[in-house]
PAKE-881016 format. One line per 2 residues: number of its first residue (from 0); their letters; for each residue x, y, z of C-alpha. Coordinates in nm, 2 decimals, always signed. Layout:
N
NUM> a> X Y Z ~ ...
//
This chain:
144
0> xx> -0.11 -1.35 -0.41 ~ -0.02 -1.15 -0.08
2> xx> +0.11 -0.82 -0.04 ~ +0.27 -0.65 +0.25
4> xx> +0.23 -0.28 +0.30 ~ +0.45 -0.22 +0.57
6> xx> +0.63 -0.39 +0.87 ~ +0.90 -0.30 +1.09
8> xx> +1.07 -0.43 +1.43 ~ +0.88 -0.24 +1.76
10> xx> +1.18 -0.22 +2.03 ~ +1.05 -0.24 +2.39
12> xx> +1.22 +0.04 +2.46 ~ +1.03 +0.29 +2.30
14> xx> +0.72 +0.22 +2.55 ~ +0.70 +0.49 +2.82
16> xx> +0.54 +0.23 +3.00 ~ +0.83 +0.00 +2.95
18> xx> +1.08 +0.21 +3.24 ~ +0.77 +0.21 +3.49
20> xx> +0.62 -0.12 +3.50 ~ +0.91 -0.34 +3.30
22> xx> +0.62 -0.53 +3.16 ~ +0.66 -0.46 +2.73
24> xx> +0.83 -0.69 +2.50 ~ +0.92 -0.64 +2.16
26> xx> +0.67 -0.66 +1.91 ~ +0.67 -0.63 +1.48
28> xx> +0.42 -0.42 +1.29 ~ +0.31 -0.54 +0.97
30> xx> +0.01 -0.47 +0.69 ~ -0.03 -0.77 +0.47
32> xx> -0.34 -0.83 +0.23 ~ -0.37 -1.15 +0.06
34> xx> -0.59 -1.20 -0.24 ~ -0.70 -1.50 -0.45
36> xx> -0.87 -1.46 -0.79 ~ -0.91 -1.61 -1.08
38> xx> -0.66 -1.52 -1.35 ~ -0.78 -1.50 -1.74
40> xx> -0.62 -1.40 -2.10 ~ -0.80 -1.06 -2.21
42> xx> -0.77 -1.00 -2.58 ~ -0.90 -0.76 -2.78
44> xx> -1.08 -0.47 -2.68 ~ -1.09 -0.62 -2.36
46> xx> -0.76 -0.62 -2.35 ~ -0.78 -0.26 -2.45
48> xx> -0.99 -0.13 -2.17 ~ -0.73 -0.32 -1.91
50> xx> -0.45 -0.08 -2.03 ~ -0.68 +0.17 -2.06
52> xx> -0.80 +0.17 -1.71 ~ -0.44 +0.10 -1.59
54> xx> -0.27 +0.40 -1.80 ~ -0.55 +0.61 -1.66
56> xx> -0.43 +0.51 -1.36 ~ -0.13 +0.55 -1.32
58> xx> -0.14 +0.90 -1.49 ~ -0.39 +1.01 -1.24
60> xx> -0.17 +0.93 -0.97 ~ +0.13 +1.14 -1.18
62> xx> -0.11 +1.44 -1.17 ~ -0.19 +1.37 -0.81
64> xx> +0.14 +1.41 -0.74 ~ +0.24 +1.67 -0.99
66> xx> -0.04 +1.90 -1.09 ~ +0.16 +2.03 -1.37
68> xx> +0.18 +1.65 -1.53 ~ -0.07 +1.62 -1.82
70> xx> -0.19 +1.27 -1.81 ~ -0.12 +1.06 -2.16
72> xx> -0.46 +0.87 -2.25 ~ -0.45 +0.59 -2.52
74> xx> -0.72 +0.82 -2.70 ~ -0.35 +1.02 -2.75
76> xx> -0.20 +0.78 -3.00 ~ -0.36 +0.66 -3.32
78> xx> -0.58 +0.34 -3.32 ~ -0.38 +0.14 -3.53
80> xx> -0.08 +0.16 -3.28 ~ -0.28 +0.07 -3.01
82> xx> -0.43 -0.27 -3.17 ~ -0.06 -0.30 -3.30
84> xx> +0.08 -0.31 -2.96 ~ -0.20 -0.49 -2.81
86> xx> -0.13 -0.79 -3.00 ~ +0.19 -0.80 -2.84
88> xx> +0.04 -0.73 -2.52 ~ -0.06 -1.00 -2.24
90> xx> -0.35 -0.84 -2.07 ~ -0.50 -1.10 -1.76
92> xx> -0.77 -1.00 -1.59 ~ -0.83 -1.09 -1.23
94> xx> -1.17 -1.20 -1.14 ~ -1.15 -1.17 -0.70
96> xx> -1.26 -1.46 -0.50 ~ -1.17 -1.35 -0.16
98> xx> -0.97 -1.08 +0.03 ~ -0.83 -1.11 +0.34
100> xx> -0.66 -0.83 +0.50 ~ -0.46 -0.80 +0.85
102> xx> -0.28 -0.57 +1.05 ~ -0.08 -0.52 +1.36
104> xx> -0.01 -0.17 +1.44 ~ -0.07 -0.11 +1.83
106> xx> -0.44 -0.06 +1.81 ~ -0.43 -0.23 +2.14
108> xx> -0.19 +0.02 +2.33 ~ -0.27 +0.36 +2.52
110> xx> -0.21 +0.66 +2.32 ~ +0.17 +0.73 +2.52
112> xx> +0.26 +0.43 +2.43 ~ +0.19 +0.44 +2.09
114> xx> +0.31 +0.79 +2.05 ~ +0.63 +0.62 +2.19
116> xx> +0.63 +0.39 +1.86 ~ +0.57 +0.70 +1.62
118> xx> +0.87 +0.85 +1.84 ~ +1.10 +0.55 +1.84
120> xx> +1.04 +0.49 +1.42 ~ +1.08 +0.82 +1.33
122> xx> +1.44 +0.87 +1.53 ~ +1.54 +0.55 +1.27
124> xx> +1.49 +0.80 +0.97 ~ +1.45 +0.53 +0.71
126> xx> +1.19 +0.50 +0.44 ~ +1.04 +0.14 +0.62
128> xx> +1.00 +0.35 +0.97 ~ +0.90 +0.66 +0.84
130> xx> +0.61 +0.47 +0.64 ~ +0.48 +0.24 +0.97
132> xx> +0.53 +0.57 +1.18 ~ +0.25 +0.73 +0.99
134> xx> +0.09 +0.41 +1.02 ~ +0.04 +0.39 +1.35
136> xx> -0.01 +0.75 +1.38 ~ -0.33 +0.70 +1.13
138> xx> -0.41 +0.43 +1.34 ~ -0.43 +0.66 +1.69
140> xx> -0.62 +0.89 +1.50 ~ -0.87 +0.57 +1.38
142> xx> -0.91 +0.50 +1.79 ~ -0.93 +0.80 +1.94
//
């Protein structure tokens, strides 16, 4: 399975470098991770601990966001539900063979010239250049 975070179309134009020395080309920015694993059928309480883990999860990540939220646990609902709804449920756990992650996002560039990237993405004022403009301005903060 592969995953890309983020990627977006780098204009040349947004280089400060670009209108003194004429020597930038346009690039693309991207975050991809690609995983392979080995897929099995949880049942059971297996299967019970996977949604446990992955409510607990995401309602974590609600309360993150919202400190008001109060998270739901499974431990919220009555057993027999749960094994009730489990039965229906098609839990696969994923056991990771390898990882592989890779990502272009000017590390190789002077700080102007990234700071032109941040600059040129966030004049674009969409949700795809406002995510690789904080990108690369993590990045610059990685190399500095």
């Amino acid at each position: 399975m592969s995953f890309v975070v983020a990627s977006h179309y780098i204009s040349a134009t947004w280089y400060p470098s670009k209108a003194l020395t004429h020597k930038e080309v346009p690039t693309y920015h991207y975050q991809a991770v690609h995983i392979r694993a080995m897929p099995s059928i949880a049942t059971g309480l297996d299967a019970i601990r996977i949604l446990a883990k992955i409510t607990d999860c995401f309602e974590n990540h609600l309360s993150n966001i919202n400190p008001e939220h109060t998270p739901w646990r499974l431990t919220d609902a009555p057993d027999e539900l749960i094994r009730k709804m489990c039965q229906a449920l098609a839990a696969i756990n994923l056991d990771v063979i390898d990882i592989q992650a890779a990502f272009k996002l000017s590390q190789n560039k002077d700080a102007q010239n990234r700071q032109g990237i941040i600059d040129g993405l966030s004049r674009l004022n969409t949700h795809e250049s406002q995510m690789m403009a904080a990108l690369v301005q993590q990045q610059r903060g990685a190399t500095t």
